[in-house]
C-alpha positions in Angstrom: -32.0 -214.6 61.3 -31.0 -213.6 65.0 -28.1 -214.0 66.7 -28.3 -216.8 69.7 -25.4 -216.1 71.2 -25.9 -215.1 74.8 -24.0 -214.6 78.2 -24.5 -216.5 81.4 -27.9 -215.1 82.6 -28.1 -212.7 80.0 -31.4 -210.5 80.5 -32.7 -210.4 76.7 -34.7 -212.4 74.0 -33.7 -214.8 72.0 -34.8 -217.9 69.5 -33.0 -220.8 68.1 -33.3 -223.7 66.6 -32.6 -227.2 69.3 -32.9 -231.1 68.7 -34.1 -233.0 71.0 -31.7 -236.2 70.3 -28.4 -234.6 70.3 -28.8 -232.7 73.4 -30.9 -236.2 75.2 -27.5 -238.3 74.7 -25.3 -235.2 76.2 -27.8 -234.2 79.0 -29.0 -237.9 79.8 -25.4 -239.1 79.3 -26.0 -241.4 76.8 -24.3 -244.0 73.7 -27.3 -243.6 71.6 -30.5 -241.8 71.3 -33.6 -243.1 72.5 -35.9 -244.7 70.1 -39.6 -244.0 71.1 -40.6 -242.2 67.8 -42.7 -243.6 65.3 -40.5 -245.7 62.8 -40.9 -249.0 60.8 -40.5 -251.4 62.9 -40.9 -250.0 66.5 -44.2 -251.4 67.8 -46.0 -250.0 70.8 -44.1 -251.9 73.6 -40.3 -251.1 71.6 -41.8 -247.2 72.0 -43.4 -247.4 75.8 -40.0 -249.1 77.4 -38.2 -246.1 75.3 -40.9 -243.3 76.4 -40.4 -245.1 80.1 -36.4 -244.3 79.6 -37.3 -240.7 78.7 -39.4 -240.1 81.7 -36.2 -241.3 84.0 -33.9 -239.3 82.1 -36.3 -236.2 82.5 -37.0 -236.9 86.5 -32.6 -237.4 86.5 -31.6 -233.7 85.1 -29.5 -231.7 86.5 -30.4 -228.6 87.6 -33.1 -230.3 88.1 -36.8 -230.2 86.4 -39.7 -230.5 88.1 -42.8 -232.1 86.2 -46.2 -232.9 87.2 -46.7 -236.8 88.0 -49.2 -236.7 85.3 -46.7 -236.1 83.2 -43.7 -237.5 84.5 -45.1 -241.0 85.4 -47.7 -241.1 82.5 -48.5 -244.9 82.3 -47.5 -245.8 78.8 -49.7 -248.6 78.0 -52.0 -246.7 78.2 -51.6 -245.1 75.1 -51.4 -245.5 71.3 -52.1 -243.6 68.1 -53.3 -239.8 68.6 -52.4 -239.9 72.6 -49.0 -241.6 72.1 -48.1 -238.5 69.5 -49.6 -236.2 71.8 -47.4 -237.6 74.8 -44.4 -237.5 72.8 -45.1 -233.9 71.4 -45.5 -233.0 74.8 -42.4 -233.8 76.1 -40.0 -232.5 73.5 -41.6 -229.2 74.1 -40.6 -229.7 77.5 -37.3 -231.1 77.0 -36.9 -228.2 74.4 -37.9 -225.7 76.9 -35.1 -227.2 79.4 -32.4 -227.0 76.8 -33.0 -223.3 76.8 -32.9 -223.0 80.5 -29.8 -225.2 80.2 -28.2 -222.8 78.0 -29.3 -219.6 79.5 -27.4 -220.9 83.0 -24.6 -222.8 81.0 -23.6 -221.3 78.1 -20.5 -222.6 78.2 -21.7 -226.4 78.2 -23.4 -225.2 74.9 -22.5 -225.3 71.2 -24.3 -222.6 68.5 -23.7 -225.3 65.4 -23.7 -224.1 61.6 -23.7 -220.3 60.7 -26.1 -217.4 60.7 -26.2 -217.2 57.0 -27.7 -220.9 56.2 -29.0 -221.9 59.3 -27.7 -223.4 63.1 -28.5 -225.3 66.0 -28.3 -224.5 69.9 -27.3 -228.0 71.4 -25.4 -228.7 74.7 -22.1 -230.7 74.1 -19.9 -233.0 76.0 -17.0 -231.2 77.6 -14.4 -233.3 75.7 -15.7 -231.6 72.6 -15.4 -228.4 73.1 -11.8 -227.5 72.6 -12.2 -229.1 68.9 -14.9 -227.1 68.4 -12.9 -224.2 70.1 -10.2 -225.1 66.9 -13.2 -225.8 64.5 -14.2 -221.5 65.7 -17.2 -223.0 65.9 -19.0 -220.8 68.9 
């Protein structure tokens, strides 16, 4: 396994592991994640007014990232099934992609979670928590 840890604009290569969801309610600044995979229960118009709040999160971040319209103001109802996963697939790689950047400028904003030997997670963390995770030795 490789070692993620990296320094503010750090010139190398790295991988790691990130989660959508946990870094969405940090970056986005949200209670809850947002609910716009498929699940029981979550028909088409639960999942477009949740895709809708991901595109306005996405068009909100700071530093800021800048998406085609095609992408960025997709009309929803539009799709279903095979498009709708597509859409969805689409944007997590994007948001993934943006957590990177995120971390790459602000490591310090970021948490490596879980351990080298059994597996971890890169995810960006709310500034409250990071002097328990500080105690925790977490980074």
């Amino acid at each position: 396994m490789q070692d993620p840890y990296l320094k503010k604009f750090e010139d190398s290569k790295k991988f790691f592991e990130v989660y959508p969801h946990p870094s969405m309610v940090v970056l986005f600044g949200l209670n809850k994640i947002l609910k716009y995979k498929s699940k029981p229960n979550r028909d088409y118009a639960f999942r477009w007014k949740e895709f809708k709040k991901y595109q306005y999160h996405l068009k909100k971040l700071k530093p800021a990232l800048i998406l085609p319209k095609e992408i960025s103001n997709k009309k929803m109802s539009t799709l279903k099934g095979n498009s709708l996963k597509d859409y969805e697939d689409l944007l997590d790689a994007v948001f993934c992609a943006y957590i990177s950047y995120y971390y790459w400028k602000y490591p310090d904003k970021c948490a490596i979670l879980g351990n080298m030997k059994e597996s971890y997670i890169l995810t960006p963390i709310f500034s409250h928590m990071r002097s328990a995770l500080l105690h925790l030795r977490v980074f």
